[in-house]
C-alpha positions in Angstrom: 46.0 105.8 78.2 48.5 103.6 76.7 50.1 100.8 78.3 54.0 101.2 79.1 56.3 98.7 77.3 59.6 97.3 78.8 62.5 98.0 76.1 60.5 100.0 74.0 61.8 103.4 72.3 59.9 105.1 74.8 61.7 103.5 77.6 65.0 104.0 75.8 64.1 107.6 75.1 63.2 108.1 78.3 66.5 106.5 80.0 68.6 108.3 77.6 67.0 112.4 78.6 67.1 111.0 82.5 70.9 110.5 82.3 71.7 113.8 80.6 69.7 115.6 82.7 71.3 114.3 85.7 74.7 114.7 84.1 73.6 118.2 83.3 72.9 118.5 87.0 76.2 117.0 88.0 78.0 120.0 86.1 76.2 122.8 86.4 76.7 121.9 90.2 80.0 123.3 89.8 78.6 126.6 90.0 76.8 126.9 92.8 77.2 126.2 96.7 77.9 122.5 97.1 75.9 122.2 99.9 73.1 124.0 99.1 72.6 122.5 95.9 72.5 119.0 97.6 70.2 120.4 99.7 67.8 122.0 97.5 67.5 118.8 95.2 66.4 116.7 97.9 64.0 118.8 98.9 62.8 118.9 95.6 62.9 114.8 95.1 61.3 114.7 98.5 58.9 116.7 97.6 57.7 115.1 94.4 57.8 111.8 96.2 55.1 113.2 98.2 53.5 114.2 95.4 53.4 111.0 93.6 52.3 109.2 96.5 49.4 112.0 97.2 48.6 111.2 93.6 48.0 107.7 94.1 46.2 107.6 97.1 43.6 110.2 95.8 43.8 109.2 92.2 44.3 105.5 91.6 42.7 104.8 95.0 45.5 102.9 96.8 45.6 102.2 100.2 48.0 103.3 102.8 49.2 100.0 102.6 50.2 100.0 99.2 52.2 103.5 99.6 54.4 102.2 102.4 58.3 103.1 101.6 59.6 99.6 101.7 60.7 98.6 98.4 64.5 98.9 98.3 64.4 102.1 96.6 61.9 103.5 98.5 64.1 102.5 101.4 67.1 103.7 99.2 65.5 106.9 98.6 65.0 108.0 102.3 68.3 107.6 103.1 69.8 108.9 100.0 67.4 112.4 100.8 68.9 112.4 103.9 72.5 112.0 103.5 72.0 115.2 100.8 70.8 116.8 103.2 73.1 116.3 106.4 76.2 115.3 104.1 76.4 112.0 105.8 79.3 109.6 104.8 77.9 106.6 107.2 74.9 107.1 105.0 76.9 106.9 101.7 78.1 103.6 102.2 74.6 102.3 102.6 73.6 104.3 99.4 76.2 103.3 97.4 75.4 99.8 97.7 72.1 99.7 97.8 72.0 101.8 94.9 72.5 99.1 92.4 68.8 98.4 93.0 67.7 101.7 91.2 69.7 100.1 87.9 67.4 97.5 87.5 64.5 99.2 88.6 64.9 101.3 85.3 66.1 98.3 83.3 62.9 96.4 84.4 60.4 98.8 85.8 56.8 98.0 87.3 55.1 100.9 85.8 51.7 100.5 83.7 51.2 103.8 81.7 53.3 105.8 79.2 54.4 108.9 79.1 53.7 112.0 80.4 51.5 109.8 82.9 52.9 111.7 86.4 53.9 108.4 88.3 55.7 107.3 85.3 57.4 110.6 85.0 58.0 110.4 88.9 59.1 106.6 89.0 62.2 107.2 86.2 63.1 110.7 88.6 63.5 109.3 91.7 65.0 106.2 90.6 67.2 108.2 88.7 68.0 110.6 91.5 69.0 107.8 93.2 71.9 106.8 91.0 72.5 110.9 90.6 73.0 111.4 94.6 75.8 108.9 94.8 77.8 109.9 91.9 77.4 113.5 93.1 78.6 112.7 96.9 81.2 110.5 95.2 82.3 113.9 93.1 81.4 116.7 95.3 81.6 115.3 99.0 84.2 113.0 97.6 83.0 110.3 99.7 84.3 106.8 98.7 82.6 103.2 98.7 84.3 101.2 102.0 84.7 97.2 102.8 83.1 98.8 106.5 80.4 99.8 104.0 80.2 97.0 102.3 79.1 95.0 105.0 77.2 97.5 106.6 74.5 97.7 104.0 74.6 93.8 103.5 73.8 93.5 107.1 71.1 96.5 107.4 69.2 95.7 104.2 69.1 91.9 105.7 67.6 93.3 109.4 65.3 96.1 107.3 63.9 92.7 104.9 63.1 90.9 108.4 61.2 93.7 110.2 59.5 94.0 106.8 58.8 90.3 106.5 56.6 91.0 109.4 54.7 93.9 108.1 54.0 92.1 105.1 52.7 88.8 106.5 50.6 91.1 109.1 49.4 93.5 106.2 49.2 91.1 103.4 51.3 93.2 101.2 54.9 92.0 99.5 57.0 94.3 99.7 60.5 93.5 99.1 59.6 90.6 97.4 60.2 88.9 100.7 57.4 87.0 101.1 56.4 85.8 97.7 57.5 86.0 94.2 56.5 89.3 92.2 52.9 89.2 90.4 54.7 90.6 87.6 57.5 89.5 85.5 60.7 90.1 87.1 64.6 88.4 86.7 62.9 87.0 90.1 60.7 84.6 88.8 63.5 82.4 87.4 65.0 81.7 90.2 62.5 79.3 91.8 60.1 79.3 94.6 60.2 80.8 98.2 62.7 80.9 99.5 65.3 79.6 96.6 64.8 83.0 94.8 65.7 84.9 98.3 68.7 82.6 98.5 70.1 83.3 94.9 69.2 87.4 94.9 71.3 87.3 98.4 74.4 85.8 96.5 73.9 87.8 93.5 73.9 90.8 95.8 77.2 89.7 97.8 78.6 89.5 94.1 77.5 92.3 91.9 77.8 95.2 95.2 81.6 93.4 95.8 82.4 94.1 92.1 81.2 97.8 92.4 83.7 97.9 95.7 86.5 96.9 94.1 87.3 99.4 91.5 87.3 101.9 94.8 89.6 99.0 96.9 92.9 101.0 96.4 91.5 104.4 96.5 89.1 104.0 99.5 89.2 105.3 103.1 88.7 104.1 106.2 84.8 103.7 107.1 84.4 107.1 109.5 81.0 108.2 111.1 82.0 111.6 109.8 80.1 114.5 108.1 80.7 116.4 104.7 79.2 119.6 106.6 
């Protein structure tokens, strides 16, 4: 099985038939039940997320360790599931943000084997369905990015990286990245040692999830702990 290559025309290819079949997704949403489309899809992502992860563990042999959901966009993903499926807008603001991770996840992706590998094909999906989810709330449940929200996720995703500094140093894993630099090449690496590289990706963070606020700064509401359903 081929190895996959970052920037490749396989990796374009496969960017460029993600995003129309999400935007495909987006409109033909307009004929069917809101809700129950939301619904249904995030079943469906859940679903293949279980799938991939079955696959893994039975097939590549990794430990339950290594499957743990707590990457950001395995963290991202949970709680983008669930607000599809309860219509959450406390939840939005948390996706929204933290959404940006999925972008660079696709620009840069840890993945190994080509295409049609199954955990290829599952790592472009979710990540994608990440990105699909909040546009959809932001269309469908018009839901709007917040300042409340704003800070919310910057002050969750900080409390979620220290519980998970924990889990990693007890289970000798890395995930977020919080505990050492990535063994692979990432935008990470040139930002310096532990914890200089922690330091920077905050600020960068602060910056780039400010910049996607404020094109919503005049049109946003209030931060409510209200439901779409």
């Amino acid at each position: 099985m081929e190895n996959f290559k970052v920037f490749s025309s396989e990796h374009f290819w496969i960017i460029f038939s993600n995003v129309l079949f999400f935007i495909f997704l987006i409109i033909i949403a307009n004929f069917f039940n809101k809700k129950r489309f939301a619904k249904l899809s995030a079943v469906a992502i859940f679903l293949l997320k279980i799938s991939e992860l079955v696959y893994r563990y039975m097939y590549n042999s990794e430990s339950i360790s290594q499957l743990l959901p707590l990457h950001l966009c395995n963290i991202t993903l949970i709680f983008i599931i669930i607000m599809m499926l309860s219509g959450s807008n406390t939840l939005f603001q948390l996706c929204y943000y933290w959404s940006l991770g999925a972008i660079f996840a696709i620009i840069t992706p840890d993945i190994k084997y080509s295409f049609p590998n199954f955990m290829t094909l599952s790592f472009f999906i979710t990540h994608f369905y990440i990105l699909f989810a909040v546009i959809y709330a932001y269309v469908h449940f018009k839901f709007r990015p917040t300042l409340g929200g704003y800070f919310s996720a910057f002050f969750s995703i900080n409390l979620i990286a220290l519980g998970v500094y924990f889990i990693n140093d007890k289970l000798g894993t890395n995930y977020l990245y919080i505990n050492r630099l990535p063994s692979f090449s990432s935008p990470l690496n040139y930002f310096g040692e532990w914890p200089n590289y922690i330091i920077i990706a905050e600020l960068i963070y602060i910056i780039i999830t400010y910049i996607a606020y404020l094109p919503m700064r005049n049109r946003a509401v209030k931060f409510k702990k209200e439901s779409f359903y």
